[in-house]
N, C-alpha and C positions, 0 to 999 in steps of 0.2 A: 504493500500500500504506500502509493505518495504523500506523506504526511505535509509536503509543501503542498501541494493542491490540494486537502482535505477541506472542506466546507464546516466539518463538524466540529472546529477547533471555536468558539467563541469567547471573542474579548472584552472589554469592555467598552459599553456604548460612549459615546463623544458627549451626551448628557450626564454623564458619570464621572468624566476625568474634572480631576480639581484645575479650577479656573487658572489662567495662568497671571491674573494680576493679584492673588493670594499670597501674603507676605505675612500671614499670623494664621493660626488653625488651635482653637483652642478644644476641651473634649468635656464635657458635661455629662452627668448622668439620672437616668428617670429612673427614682423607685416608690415603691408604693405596696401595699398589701396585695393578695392575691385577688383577680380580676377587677382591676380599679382603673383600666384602662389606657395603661405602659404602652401596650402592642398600637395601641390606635394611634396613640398620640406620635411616636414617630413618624408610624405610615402616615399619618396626615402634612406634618412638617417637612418630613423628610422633598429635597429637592432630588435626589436621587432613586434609583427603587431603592427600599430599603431592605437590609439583610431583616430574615426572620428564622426565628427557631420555634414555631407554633407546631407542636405536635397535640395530635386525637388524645382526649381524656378517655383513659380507659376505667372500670369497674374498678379493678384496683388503684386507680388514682381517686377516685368521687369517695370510694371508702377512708382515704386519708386527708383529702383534700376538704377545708368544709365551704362547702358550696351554698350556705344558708343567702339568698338574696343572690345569689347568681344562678338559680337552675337552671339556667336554658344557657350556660357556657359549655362551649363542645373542644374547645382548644386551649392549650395553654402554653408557654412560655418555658422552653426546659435550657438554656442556653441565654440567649442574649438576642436583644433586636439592637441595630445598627443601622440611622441615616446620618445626613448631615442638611446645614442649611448654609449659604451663605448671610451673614451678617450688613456686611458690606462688600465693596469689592476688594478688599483685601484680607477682611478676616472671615472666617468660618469656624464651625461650630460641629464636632462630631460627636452623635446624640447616642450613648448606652442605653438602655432596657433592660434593667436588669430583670430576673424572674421574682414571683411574688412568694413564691413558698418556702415555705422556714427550711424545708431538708434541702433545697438549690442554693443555700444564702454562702457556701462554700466559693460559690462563682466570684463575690463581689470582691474578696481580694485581689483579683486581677482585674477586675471591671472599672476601680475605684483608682487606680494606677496610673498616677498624672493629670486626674480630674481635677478642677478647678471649685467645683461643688454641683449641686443636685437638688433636682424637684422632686418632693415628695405628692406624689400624685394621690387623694385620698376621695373615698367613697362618703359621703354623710350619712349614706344610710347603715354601715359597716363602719364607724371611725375608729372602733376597738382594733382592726384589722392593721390599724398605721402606728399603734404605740409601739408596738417593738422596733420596727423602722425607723421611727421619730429617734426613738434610744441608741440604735447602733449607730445613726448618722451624729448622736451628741458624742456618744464614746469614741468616735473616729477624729472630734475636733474637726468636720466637713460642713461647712456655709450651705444653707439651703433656703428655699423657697417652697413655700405650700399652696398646690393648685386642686381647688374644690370642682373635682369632676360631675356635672351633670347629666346624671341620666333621669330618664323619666320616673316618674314621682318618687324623685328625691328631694327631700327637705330641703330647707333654703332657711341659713341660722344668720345671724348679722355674724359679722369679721371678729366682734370681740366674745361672742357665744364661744364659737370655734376657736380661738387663741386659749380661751379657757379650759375648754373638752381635752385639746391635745399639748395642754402646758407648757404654750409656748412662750420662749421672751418675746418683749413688746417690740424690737427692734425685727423679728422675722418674718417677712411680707407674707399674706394672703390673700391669694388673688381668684377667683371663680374663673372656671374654662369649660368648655364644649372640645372634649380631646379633638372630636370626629372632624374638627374645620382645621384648616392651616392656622386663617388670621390668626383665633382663639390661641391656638397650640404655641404658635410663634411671638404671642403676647406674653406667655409665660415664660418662655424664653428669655425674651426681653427683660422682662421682670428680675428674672435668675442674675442677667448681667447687669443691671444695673445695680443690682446689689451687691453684688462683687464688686463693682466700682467704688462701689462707697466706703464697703469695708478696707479695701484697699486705699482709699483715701484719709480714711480717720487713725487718728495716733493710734499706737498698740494700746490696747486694752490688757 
């Protein structure tokens, strides 16, 4: 077989390749409890396709996994999703997903590897499902931002309800988002960095 004339060999698309006026790429990461909507939220942002690792929940996953307020989730996250976004024309943003479930939390030591900080993406109807998340993003010493994902009738609590539920300091932004849109998704983003900005601009604490 002519492996130079093979057709089957595929590379990547021209919409794929990092832009060549990109002079910074910074790396940020989404976590949040299990199905609180990590997986969307890239695929919506992401300007590239994004990598996914959604594998079929099987019987023996539903019997460990508690599924109270998601029953009709048919996939989940066993690895890592991966997009990116451009910022501006010179900087970019590459987006981690990590998985929701306490027995995959093994992943985030390499996931969390040169990250800059992270959205915690949380369910209102489920917020018990983000305290342990909340904690290990405090024990890491890792900058975050907290996005109140909407889905359908899900409660809607004022900012300082919710600072309170998940015992937040008064300095860590929260912001409501609609994972399933870009704008939404890339608001929170935003949000993420400009807090970093700030933090980076104020004396050490």
């Amino acid at each position: 077989m002519d492996f130079r004339s093979s057709d089957t060999v595929v590379g990547p698309q021209n919409a794929d390749l990092l832009p060549d006026s990109t002079t910074m790429a910074v790396k940020v990461v989404i976590v949040g409890g299990f199905g609180v909507g990590k997986t969307t939220l890239v695929g919506s942002v992401s300007e590239i396709r994004p990598l996914t690792t959604e594998e079929t929940m099987t019987q023996a996953g539903a019997e460990v996994d508690d599924l109270a307020g998601i029953e009709r989730k048919t996939s989940t996250t066993v690895a890592m999703d991966f997009g990116r976004i451009s910022i501006s024309h010179e900087l970019v943003l590459y987006v981690f997903g990590t998985p929701g479930q306490e027995r995959f939390w093994f992943l985030w030591h390499g996931l969390f590897e040169g990250a800059l900080g992270a959205v915690v993406l949380v369910d209102t109807r489920r917020l018990e499902v983000s305290f342990d998340v909340i904690g290990r993003l405090e024990d890491r010493g890792v900058p975050f931002v907290v996005a109140a994902n909407t889905f359908p009738e899900s409660p809607s609590y004022p900012t300082e309800e919710l600072r309170a539920a998940l015992d937040l300091p008064p300095d860590v932004p929260i912001i409501a988002c609609d994972a399933r849109t870009r704008e939404s998704s890339r608001d929170v983003l935003m949000t993420l960095m400009r807090y970093l900005y700030d933090l980076s601009a104020s004396p050490a604490r």
